[in-house]
C-alpha positions in Angstrom: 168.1 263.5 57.6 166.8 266.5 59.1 166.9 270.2 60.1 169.6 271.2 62.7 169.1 274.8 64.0 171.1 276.6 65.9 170.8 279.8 67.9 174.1 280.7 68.1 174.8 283.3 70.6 173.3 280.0 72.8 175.3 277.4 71.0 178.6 278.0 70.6 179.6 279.5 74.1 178.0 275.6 75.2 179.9 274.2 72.7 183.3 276.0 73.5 183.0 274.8 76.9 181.8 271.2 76.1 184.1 270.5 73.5 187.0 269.9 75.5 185.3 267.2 77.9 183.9 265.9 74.7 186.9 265.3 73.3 189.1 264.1 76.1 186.1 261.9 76.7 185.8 260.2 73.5 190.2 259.6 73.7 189.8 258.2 77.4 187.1 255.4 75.7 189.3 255.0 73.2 191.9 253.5 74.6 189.8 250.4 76.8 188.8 247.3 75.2 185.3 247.5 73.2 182.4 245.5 75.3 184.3 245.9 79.3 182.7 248.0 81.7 185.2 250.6 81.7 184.2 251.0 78.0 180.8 251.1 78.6 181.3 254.0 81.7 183.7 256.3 79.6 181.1 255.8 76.8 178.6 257.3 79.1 180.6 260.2 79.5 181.2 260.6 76.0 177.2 260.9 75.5 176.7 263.1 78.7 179.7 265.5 77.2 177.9 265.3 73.8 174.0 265.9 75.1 176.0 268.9 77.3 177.4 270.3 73.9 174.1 270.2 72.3 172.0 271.5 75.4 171.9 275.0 74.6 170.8 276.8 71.4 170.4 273.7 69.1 167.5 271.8 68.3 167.5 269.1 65.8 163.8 268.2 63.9 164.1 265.0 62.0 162.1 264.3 59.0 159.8 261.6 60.5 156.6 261.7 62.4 158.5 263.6 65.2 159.0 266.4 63.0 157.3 269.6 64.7 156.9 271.3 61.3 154.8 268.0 60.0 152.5 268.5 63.0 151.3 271.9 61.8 151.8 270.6 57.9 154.4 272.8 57.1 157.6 271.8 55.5 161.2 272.9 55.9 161.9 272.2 52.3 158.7 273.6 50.8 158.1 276.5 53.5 161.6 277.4 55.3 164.0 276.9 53.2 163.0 279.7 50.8 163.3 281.8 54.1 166.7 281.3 54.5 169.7 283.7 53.3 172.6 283.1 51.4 174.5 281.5 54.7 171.6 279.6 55.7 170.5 282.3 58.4 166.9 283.0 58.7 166.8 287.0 59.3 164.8 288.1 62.1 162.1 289.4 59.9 161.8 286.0 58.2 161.6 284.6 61.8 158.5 286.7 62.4 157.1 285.3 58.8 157.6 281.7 60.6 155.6 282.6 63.6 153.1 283.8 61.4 152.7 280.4 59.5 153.0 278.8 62.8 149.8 281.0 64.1 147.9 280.2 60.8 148.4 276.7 61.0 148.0 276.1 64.6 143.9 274.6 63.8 146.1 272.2 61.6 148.4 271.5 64.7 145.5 271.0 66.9 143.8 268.3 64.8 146.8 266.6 64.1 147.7 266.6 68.3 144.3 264.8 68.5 145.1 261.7 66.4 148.2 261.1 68.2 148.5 258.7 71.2 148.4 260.7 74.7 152.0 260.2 74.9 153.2 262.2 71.8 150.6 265.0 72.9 152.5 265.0 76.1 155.5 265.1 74.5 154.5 267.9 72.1 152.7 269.8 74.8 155.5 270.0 77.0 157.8 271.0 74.1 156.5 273.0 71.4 155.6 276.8 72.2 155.5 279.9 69.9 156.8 283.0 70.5 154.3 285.3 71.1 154.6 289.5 69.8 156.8 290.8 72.4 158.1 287.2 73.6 160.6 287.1 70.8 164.3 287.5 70.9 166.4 289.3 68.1 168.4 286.5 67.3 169.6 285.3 64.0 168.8 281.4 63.8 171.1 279.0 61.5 169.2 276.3 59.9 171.1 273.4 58.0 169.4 271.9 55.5 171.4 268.6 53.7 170.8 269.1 49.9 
């Protein structure tokens, strides 16, 4: 489980061009032998193709310690998923009201960076940033929630 979002005005021009090689990909490891070499090369491909797909617009937070919202003690149930509209957009307002949380919460963020092994505050440092007032784009963000 987890929260997939999607910008899409990113994602699905990446995933129009990707899908193709994804899919002839995934049919050329298809047909070799499970456990050879060849197998094990076109699988490659098939996860290069994939990662390609997904390498623009989407970002996937899972539900475990690695979740970016946990780190600031927020919750995509509890504090996002209220956000959302009737498609499962958040609204570019509502995206504002997220930075907003995030900016409130960021002491909460802080303290929890400092319990973590250097590693994860590597990791977290090198990819969490907010959006700063006049940094943000006027996109509409699709967040998919499983029920």
């Amino acid at each position: 489980m987890g929260a997939d979002l999607y910008i899409p005005s990113l994602y699905d021009p990446q995933k129009k061009e990707w899908k193709p090689c994804f899919n002839e990909a995934v049919e050329a490891r298809n047909r070799l032998e499970r456990g050879t070499p060849e197998y094990e090369a076109a699988q490659k491909r098939v996860e290069e193709s994939y990662e390609q797909m997904l390498s623009q617009g989407y970002f996937r937070d899972p539900y475990n310690n690695l979740d970016v919202l946990w780190q600031f003690d927020l919750s995509w149930w509890r504090d996002i998923s209220p956000l959302l509209d009737k498609h499962g957009f958040l609204p570019v307002p509502k995206t504002r009201q997220v930075l907003k949380m995030l900016d409130q919460h960021q002491p909460d963020f802080d303290q929890n960076m400092a319990k973590l092994p250097a590693k994860d505050q590597e990791f977290y440092k090198a990819e969490v940033r907010i959006p700063r007032d006049g940094d943000q784009r006027s996109e509409l963000m699709s967040i998919t929630i499983p029920k």
